[in-house]
N, C-alpha and C positions, 0 to 999 in steps of 0.2 A: 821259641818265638811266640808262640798261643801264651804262654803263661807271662811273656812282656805283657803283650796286647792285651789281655787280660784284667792287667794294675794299670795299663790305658784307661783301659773301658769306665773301671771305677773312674779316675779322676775326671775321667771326661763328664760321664752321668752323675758326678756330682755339680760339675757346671751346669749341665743340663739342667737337672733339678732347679738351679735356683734362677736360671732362666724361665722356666718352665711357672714356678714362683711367682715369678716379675711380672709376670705376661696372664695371671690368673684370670684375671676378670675378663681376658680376651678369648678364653681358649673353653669350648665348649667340649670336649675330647673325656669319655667316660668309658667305665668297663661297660663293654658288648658294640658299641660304635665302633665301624669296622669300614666307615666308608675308605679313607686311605688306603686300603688294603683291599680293596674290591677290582681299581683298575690301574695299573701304571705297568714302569718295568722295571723297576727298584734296581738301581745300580747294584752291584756289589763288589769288593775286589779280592782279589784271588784269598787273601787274608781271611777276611770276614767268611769264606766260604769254609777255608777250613775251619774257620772256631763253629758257624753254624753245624757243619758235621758233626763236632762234638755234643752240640746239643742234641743231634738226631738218634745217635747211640744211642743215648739217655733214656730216650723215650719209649714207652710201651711198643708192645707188636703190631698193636690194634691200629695206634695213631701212625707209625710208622707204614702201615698196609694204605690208610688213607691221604697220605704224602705221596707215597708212590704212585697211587691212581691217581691223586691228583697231577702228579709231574709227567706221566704219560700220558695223559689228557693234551697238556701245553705242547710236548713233544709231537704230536701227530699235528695238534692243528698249527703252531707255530705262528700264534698270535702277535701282533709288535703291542697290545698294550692285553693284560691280563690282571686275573685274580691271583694273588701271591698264593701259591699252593701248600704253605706253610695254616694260611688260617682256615681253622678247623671248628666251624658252631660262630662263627664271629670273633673266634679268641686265635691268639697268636702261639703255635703248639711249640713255639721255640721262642719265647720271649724271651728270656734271659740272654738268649746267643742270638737276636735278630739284631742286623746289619744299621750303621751310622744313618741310612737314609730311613730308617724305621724309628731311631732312637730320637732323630732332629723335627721330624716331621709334627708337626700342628705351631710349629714355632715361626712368626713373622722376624727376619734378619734383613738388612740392610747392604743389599749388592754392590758393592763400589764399582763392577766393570760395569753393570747397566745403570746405575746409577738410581736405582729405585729398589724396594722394600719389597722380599719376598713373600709373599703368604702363601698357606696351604690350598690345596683345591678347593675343601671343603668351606671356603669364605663363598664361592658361586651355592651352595645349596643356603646359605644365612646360615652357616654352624660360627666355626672359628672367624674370630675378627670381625663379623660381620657389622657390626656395631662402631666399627670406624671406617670400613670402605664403600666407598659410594661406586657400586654397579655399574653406574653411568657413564660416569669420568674414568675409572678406575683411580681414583685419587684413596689414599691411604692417610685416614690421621689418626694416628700412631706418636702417643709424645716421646717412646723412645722405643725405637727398634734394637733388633739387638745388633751390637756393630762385628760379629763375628760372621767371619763367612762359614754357613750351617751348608756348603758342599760336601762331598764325601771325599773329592780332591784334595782339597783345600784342606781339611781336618786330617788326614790320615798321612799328607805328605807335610805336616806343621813341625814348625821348631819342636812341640811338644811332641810330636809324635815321633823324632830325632830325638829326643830326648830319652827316649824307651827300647829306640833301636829298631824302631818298627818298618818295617817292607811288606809296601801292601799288595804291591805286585798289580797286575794289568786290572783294569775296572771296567767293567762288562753289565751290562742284565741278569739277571739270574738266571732269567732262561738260556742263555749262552752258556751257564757253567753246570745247569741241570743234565 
């Protein structure tokens, strides 16, 4: 199943990419920018959890010691909104294996059930998008959002994702599966 999801993951971040592309002049997101990852509660689903495991193997004793203190940290206080315990210096110590809501994120997408255009958090501080959403109104001009739904639902339970034979199983917080 991991090595489906796996040749998922490629195809999928290669959409990404050219989303990502599209949307250049909008998206202010550089290495050591870490707001995303400072406060939420990152979905994830049982799936994602285990390929993230494989990334943690992976990883040194050291980094591995400071995941752990950081996930016993969350554990005692049992925060509803946190810092992902995965970043370490502002960098993401499991990039490679971090989760659809980490992959989608800085990307504006077009919500068909609310009927209006998702943007990242980071459009309130004037990072991403800033430059076509008016504060005020919360009005978006945006000449093309993307018309994909960028859920973790929605992506992981997709025709494409039927396609790979993927089961992503129950979708929770991290902290839930920490």
């Amino acid at each position: 199943m991991l090595e489906r999801y796996k040749k998922f993951l490629e195809k999928f971040d290669k959409r990404l990419d050219k989303y990502f592309e599209n949307q250049c002049e909008y998206i202010k997101c550089k290495e050591g920018c870490s707001l995303c990852c400072e406060v939420g509660e990152y979905p994830f689903s049982r799936l994602e959890i285990e390929y993230l495991m494989q990334g943690i193997m992976q990883l040194p004793a050291s980094v591995k010691s400071v995941i752990k203190e950081n996930i016993k940290q969350l554990k005692k206080n049992q925060p509803k909104m946190y810092r992902c315990p995965f970043l370490i210096k502002s960098s993401c110590s499991v990039y490679p294996y971090r989760g659809i809501v980490c992959r989608t994120h800085g990307l504006a997408w077009f919500d068909e059930d609310e009927e209006k255009i998702k943007l990242p958090y980071c459009v309130n501080k004037g990072l991403n998008y800033a430059k076509v959403f008016d504060r005020e109104t919360g009005e978006v001009f945006l000449p093309e959002p993307i018309k994909e739904r960028l859920r973790i639902d929605s992506i992981l339970r997709s025709k494409e994702a039927e396609e790979y034979e993927i089961e992503c199983g129950e979708i929770r917080p991290l902290i839930k599966w920490l």
